[in-house]
C-alpha positions in Angstrom: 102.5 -235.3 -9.2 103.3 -233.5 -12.2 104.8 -229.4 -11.7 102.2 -228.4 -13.0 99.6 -230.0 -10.3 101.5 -228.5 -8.2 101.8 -224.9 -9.1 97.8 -225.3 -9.4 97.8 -227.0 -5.3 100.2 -223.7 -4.2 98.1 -221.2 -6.0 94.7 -222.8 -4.6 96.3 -223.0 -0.7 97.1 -219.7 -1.6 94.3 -218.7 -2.1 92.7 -220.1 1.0 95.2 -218.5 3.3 94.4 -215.3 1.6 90.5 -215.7 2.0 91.1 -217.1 5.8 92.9 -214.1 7.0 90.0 -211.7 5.3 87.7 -213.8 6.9 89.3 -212.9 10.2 90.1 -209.0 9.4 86.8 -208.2 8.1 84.7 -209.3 11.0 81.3 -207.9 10.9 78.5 -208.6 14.0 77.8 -207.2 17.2 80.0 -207.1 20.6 78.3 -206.5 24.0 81.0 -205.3 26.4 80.8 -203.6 29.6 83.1 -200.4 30.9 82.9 -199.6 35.0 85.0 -197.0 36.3 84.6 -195.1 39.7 81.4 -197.1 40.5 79.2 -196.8 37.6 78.9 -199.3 34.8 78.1 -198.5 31.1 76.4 -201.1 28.6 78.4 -200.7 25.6 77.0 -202.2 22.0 79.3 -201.9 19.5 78.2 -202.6 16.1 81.0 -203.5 13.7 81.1 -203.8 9.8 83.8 -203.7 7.6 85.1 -200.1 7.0 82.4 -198.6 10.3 81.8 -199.0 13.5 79.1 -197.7 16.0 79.4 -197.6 19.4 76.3 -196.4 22.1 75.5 -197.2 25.2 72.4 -199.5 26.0 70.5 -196.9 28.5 68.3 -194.9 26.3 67.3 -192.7 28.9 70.9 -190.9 29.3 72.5 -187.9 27.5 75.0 -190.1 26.1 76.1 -189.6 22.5 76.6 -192.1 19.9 80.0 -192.7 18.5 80.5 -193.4 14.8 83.6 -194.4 13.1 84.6 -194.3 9.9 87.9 -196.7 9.3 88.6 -195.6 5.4 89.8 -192.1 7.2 89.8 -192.8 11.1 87.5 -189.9 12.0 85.3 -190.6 15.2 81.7 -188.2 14.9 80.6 -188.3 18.3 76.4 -187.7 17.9 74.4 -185.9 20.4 71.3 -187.1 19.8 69.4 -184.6 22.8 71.0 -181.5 20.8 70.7 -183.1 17.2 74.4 -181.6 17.0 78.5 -183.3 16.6 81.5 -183.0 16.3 84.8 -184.6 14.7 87.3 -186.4 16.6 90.4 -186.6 14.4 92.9 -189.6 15.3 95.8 -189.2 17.3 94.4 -186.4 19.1 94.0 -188.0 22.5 96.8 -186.9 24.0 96.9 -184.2 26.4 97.4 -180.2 25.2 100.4 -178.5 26.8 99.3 -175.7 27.8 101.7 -172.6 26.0 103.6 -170.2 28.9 102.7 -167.3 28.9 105.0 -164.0 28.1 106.8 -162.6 30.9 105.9 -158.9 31.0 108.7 -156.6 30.1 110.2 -155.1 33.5 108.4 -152.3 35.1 110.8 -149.4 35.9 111.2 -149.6 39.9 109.9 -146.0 41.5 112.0 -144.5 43.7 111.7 -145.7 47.5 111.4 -142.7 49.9 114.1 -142.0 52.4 113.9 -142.9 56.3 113.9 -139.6 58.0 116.3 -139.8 60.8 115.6 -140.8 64.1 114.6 -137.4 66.9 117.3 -136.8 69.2 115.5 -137.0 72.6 115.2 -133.9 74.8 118.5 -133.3 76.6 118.6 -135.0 79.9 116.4 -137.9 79.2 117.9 -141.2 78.2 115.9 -144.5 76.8 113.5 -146.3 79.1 115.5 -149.1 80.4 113.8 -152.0 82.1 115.0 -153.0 85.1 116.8 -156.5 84.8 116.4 -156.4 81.2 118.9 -154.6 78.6 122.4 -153.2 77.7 122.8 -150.9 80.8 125.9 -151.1 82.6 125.9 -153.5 85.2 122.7 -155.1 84.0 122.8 -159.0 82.5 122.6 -159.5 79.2 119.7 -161.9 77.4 121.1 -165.1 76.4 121.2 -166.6 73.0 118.5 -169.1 71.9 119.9 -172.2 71.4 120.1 -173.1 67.3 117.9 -175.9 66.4 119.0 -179.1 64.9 119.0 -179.5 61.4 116.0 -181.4 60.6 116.7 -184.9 58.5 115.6 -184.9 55.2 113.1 -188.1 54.3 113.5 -189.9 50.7 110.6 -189.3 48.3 108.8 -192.2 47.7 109.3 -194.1 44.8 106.2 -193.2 42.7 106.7 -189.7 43.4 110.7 -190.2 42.3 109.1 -191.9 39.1 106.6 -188.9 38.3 109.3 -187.0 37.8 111.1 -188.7 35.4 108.1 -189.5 33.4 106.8 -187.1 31.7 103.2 -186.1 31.2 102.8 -187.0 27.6 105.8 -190.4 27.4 104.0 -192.7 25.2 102.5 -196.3 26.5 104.2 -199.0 26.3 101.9 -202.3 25.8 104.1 -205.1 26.3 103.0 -208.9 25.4 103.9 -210.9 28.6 103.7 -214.3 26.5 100.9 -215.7 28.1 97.6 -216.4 26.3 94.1 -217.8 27.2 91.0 -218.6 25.5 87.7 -216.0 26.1 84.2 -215.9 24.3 85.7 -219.0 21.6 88.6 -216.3 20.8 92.3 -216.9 21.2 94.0 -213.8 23.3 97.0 -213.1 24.7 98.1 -210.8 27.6 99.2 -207.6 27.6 100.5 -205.4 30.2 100.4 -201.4 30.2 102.4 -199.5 33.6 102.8 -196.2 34.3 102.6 -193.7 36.9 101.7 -196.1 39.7 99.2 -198.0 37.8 98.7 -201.1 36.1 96.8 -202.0 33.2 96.0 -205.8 32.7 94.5 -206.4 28.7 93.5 -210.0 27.2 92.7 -209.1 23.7 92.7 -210.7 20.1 93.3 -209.9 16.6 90.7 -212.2 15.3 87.9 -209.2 16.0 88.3 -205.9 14.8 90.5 -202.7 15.5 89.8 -201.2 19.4 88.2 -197.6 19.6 86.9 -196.8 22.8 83.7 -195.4 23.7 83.9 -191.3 23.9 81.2 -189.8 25.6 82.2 -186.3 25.9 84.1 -183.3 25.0 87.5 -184.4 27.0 89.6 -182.0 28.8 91.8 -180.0 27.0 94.8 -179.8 29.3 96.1 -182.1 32.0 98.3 -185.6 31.7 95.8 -187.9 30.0 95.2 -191.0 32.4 95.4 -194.7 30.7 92.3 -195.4 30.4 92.2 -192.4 28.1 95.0 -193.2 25.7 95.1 -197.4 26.3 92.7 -197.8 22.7 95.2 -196.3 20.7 98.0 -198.6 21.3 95.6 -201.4 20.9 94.4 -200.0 17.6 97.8 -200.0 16.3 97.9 -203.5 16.7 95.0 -204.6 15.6 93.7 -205.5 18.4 90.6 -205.7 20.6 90.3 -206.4 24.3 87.7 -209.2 25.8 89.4 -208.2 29.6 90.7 -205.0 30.5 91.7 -204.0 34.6 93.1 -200.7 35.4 94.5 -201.3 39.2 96.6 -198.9 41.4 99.9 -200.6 43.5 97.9 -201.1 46.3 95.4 -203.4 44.3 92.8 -200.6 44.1 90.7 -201.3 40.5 89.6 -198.0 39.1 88.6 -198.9 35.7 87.1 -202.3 33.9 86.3 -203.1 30.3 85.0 -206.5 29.8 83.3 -208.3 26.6 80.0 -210.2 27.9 79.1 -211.3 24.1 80.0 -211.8 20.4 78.0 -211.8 17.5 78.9 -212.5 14.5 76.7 -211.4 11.7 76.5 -210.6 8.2 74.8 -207.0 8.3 72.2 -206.0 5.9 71.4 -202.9 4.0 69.4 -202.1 6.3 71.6 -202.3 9.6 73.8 -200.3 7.7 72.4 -197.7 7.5 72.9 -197.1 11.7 76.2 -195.8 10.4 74.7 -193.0 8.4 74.8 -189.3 9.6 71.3 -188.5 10.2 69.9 -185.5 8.6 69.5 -182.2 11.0 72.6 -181.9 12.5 74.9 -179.0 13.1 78.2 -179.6 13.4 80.0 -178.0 16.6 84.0 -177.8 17.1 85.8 -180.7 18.4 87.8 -180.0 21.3 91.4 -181.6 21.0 92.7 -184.3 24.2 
């Protein structure tokens, strides 16, 4: 084969490897997952094109807003569709708000404390009221000591509590690969692990999808330590990646929150399934309320 057939074979399988991996960046479709967490289950739909996403829940007779996603600047709008209102939620912002101390007030001057008046004298000729048996008179017994009680031995905190305060409220997650991968929905995925503060999270997710964002259904609390299940999307985001299985489980085993894939999609969208990622007209925009 001449150079030159071959310079034309590199650019050419070049050129495949570049049009594979948009193929696999640029997935556009549908992805049916669903999130359970203390009991109740959500039907998630999350509708996925190139630079947008949209993500509502199934139940259409709920207050829950619709979330839409812009990737070009990574702003969330979370719709209210009952209020015809929204608001922005700007990335990074899910992380708890320390809340700022407050100002000691300056020392108050301290008023002057009156003076005990000193004790009456009693009348000549009478003494105190001594109980018989009981006292300092002479020749009567004296009240003995109470015995000092034994120093009380001091138990070891348990370990989670010793590990609460080390950790502090807002340490970043660490999602570690544990090297082990499985194959879910016709996707390949690998496992990821996420621990802290007595909890384990358990992921299985790709890179062959799209970019995580989780679902956000309401104005979040502005102070407190933000729990996993709160800040898990982000670190999954930064990757790339997208779960198909998710467990949140306590020490004991306890699961307190599940996010599992039930179908993919794919699907070339239209003009007209595009425009689900459009603002609709009406709305007033309301301020977003920071994690």
């Amino acid at each position: 084969m001449s150079r030159k057939s071959q310079l034309t074979l590199l650019i050419v399988l070049g050129a495949l490897a570049v049009c594979s991996g948009q193929a696999v960046s640029t997935f556009e479709g549908r992805i049916q997952a669903v999130a359970t967490q203390n009991g109740s289950s959500e039907n998630l739909f999350y509708t996925v094109a190139t630079n947008a996403v949209r993500i509502e829940v199934a139940e259409t007779n709920t207050l829950n807003p619709v979330n839409l996603l812009d990737r070009s600047s990574g702003i969330v709008k979370v719709l209210f569709p009952r209020t015809h209102c929204y608001m922005n939620v700007k990335p990074g912002s899910q992380r708890a708000h320390r809340p700022t101390p407050a100002t000691p007030p300056a020392a108050l001057p301290v008023p002057p404390q009156p003076v005990a008046a000193a004790p009456l004298n009693p009348p000549p000729g009478v003494g105190p009221r001594v109980t018989p048996g009981v006292g300092a008179g002479p020749g009567s017994p004296t009240m003995p000591a109470m015995p000092a009680m034994p120093a009380m031995p001091q138990r070891p905190a348990p370990a989670s509590m010793a590990a609460m305060a080390i950790i502090p409220a807002d340490a970043p997650l660490d999602l570690r690969a544990t090297g082990r991968t499985t194959h879910l929905l016709g996707y390949d995925c690998k496992e990821y692990i996420i621990q802290q503060w007595g909890q384990t999270m358990d992921i299985w997710a790709t890179d062959q999808l799209t970019a995580f964002q989780a679902y956000l259904q309401a104005p979040p609390r502005r102070f407190g330590a933000p729990s996993i299940e709160r800040r898990w999307s982000d670190r999954l985001a930064a990757k790339g990646l997208f779960p198909l299985l998710a467990s949140l489980r306590l020490d004991n085993g306890q699961e307190q929150y599940r996010f599992e894939v039930q179908s993919i999609t794919p699907a070339r969208l239209t003009d007209e399934d595009c425009k689900c990622f459009q603002m609709p007209e009406g709305y007033t925009q309301i301020p977003s309320h920071q994690f």
